[in-house]
C-alpha positions in Angstrom: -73.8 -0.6 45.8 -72.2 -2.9 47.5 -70.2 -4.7 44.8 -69.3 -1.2 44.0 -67.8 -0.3 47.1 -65.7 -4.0 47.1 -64.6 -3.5 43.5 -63.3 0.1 44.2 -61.4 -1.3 47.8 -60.1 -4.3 45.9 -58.7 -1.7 43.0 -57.3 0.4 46.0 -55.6 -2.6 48.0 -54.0 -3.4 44.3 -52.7 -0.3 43.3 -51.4 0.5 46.7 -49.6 -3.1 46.5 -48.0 -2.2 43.6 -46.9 0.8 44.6 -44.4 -1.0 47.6 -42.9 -3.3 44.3 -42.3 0.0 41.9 -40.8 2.1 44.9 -38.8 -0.7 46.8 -38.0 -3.3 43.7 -38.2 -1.7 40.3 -36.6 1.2 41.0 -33.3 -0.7 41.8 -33.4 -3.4 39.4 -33.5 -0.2 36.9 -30.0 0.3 37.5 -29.0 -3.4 36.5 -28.2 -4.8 33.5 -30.0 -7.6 33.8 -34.0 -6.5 34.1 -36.4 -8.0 36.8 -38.4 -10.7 34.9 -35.4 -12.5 34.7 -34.5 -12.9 38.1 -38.0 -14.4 38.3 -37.8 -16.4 35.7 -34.6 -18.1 37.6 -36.4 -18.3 40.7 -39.0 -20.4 39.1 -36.5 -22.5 37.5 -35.1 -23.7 40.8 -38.2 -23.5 42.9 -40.9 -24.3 40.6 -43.9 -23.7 42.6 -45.4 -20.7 43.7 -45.2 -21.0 47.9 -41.3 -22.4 47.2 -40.3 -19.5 45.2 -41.9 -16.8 47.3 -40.3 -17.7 50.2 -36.4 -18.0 49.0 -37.2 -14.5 47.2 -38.1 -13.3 51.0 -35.6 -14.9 52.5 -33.1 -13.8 50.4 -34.3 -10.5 50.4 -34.2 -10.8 54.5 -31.1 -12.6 54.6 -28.7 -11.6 51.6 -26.4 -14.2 51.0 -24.2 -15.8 48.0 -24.9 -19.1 49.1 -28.9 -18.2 48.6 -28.9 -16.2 45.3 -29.8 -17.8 42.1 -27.7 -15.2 40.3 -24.3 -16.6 38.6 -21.0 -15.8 40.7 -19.8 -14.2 37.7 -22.8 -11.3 38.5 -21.9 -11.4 41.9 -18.6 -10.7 41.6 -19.0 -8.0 39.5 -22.3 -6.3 41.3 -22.2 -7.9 44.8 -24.9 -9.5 46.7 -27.0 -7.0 47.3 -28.2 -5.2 50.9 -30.9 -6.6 53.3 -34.4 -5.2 52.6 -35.7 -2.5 55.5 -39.2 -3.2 54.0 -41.0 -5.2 56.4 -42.8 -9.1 56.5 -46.1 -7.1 55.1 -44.5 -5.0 52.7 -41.8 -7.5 51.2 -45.1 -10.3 51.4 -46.7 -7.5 49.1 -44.1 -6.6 46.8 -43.5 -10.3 46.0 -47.1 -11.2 45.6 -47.6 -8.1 43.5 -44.3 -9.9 41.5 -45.7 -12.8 41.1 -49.1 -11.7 39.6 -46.6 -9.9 37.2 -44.6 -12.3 35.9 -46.7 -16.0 36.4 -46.3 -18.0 33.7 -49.2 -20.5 35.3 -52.5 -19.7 33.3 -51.1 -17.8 30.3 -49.7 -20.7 28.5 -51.3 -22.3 26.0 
């Protein structure tokens, strides 16, 4: 009964997760061009491991800057940099771990 109850929280705590990183993330990166997993896949090309590249994406996300973006300055010029995140430490720790879970590449290659 226990186990049950744990397994049905830990489903909760997940969904609910996810739900911060479809409202707050998805739902903007929509309305670009270029779609989310590749923004990831960029971030793990200049940060390589997991704690590196969470951080710069909430940093960035925190504190929006040019100088901080991995995007090219040709898509900056022509969509900006974009505005700081209201979300806050929780939710944007959330969203990116709920990210990250998404996209890994760590364990699925073979």
């Amino acid at each position: 009964m226990v186990k049950k109850a744990v397994l049905i929280l830990s489903l909760m705590f997940c969904f609910a997760n996810a739900d911060v990183y479809e409202k707050n993330c998805v739902t903007c990166h929509k309305q670009l061009p270029v779609s989310i997993d590749k923004y990831f896949y960029k971030y793990l090309l200049i940060y390589s491991s997991e704690r590196d590249m969470k951080n710069a994406i909430i940093s960035y996300l925190k504190y929006p800057a040019q100088e901080t973006s991995v995007m090219s300055d040709a898509f900056i010029s022509r969509f900006g940099i974009k505005k700081k995140s209201k979300l806050s430490e929780y939710e944007l720790k959330e969203a990116v771990d709920v990210y990250w879970q998404k996209y890994k590449v760590f364990g699925k290659l073979k």
